[in-house]
N, C-alpha and C positions, 0 to 999 in steps of 0.2 A: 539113244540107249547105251551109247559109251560109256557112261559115267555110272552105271548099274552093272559094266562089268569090271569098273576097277575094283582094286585093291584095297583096303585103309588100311593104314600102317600101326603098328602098334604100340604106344608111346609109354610114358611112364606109368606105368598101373591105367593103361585102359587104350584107347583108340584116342586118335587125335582130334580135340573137340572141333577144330575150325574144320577140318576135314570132314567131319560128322555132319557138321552145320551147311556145309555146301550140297554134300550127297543129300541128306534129307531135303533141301529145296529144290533141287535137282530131279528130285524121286518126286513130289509136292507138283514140280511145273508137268513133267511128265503124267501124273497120274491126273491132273487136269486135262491136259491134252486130250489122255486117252478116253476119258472119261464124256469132252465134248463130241472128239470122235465118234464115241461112240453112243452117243445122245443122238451124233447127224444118221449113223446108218441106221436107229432105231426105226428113228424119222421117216427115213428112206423107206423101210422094211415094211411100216406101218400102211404107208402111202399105196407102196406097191401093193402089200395085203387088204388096201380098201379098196382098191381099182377094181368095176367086175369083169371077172372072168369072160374073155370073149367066146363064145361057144364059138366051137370047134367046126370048118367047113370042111364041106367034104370036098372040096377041091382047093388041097393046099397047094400053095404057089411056091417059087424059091423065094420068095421073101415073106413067105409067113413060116416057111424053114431057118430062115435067119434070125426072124424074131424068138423062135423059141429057141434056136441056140443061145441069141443073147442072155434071155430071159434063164435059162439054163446056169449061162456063165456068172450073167448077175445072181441066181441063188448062191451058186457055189461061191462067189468073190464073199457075199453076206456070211456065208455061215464058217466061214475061212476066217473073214474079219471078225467073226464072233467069236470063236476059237479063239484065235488069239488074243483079243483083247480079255478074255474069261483069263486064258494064259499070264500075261503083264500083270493084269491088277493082281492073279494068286500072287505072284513071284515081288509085286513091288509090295503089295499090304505084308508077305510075310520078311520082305528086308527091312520094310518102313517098323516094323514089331522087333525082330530082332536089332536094329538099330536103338529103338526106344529103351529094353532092356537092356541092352550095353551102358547108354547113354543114364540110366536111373542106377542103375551097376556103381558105374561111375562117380556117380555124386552121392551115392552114399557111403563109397569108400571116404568117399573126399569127407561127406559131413562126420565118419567117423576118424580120420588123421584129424581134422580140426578140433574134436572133441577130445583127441588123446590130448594132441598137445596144448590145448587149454587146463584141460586135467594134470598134464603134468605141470605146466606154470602156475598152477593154484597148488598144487602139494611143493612146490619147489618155494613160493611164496609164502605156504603155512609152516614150511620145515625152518625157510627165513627167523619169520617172528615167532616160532617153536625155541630155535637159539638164541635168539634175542632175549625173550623172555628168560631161559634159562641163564643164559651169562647176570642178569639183573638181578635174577634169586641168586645166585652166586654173591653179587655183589654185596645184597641187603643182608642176605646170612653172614655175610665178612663180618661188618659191619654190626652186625645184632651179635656177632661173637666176643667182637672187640669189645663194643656198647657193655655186655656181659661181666667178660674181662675188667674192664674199669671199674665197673659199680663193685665186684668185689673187690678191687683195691679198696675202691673208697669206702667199703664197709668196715674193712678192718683198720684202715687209718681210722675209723671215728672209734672203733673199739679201743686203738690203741691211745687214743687221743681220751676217751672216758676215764678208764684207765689209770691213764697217766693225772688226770684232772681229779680223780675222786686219790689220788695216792699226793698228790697235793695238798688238797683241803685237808686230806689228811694229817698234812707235815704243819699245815697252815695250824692247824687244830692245836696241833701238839705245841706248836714254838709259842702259841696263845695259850697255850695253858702254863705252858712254863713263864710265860712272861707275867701271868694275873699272879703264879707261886709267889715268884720272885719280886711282885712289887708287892704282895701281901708281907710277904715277909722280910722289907724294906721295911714295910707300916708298925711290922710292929717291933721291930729294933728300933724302929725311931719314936716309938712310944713307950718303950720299953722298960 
């Protein structure tokens, strides 16, 4: 019963699992023990309580004085043994309980640090490719501004290039009609 008065130490966020694991089998072999213990003195008790009753002579001897002091001692060893093993098992089922709740304590702090920090490397991961994604829109918007940028140039290059093309045909027009003028009227000083 040494090991039912130690100590556990108290470790990081909880009691120290290898130390828990020892004490519970510890507490486990014990409460077997007690338990066959005291399966034997039921046994005993039973035994004695089937045996009948010797009637009572009227001339006891010292050694039927001896016997019922035994039988005396032996009630009292039984119900002493009984006591106390009623005692043990209170005190080991309510350590073997209080153990357990530490011990479930325990591992649901644990399964909630594991679930922060999974939670926080999935938002640390989604803030990742949050900027990722955003630096790309940045990019494509450059890119779609420039693309932008261009095509108005190149809209007014073609306006100024129409433009200049219809103020052409234009000149084109004119140096052809001066030209038909002036071979007309070649035509007719040479027929003249």
């Amino acid at each position: 019963m040494g090991e039912l008065d130690q100590q556990l130490e108290i470790v990081r966020r909880g009691y120290d699992p290898h130390q828990v694991q020892r004490l519970v089998g510890s507490l486990a072999g014990e409460l077997k023990a007690l338990a066959s213990e005291n399966a034997g003195l039921r046994e005993q008790l039973a035994a004695a309580e089937a045996r009948p009753a010797e009637p009572p002579s009227h001339s006891l001897t010292a050694g039927d004085d001896a016997t019922a002091a035994r039988s005396r001692e032996t009630a009292d060893v039984l119900d002493a043994a009984r006591l106390n093993v009623a005692r043990v098992m209170e005190r080991a089922t309510k350590e073997a309980a209080e153990l357990l709740a530490a011990a479930e304590h325990e591992a649901q702090e644990k399964a909630a640090q594991q679930s922060t920090a999974a939670l926080a490397a999935a938002e640390a991961h989604a803030k990742e490719m949050l900027d990722g994604a955003e630096a790309e829109l940045a990019q494509v918007t450059a890119r779609l501004e420039q693309g932008r940028a261009e095509l108005a140039e190149l809209t007014a290059l073609r306006e100024t290039l129409r433009t200049q093309f219809s103020d052409t045909r234009a000149q084109l027009a004119a140096i052809e009609a001066t030209m038909d003028s002036a071979a007309a009227a070649e035509l007719q000083d040479a027929h003249g």
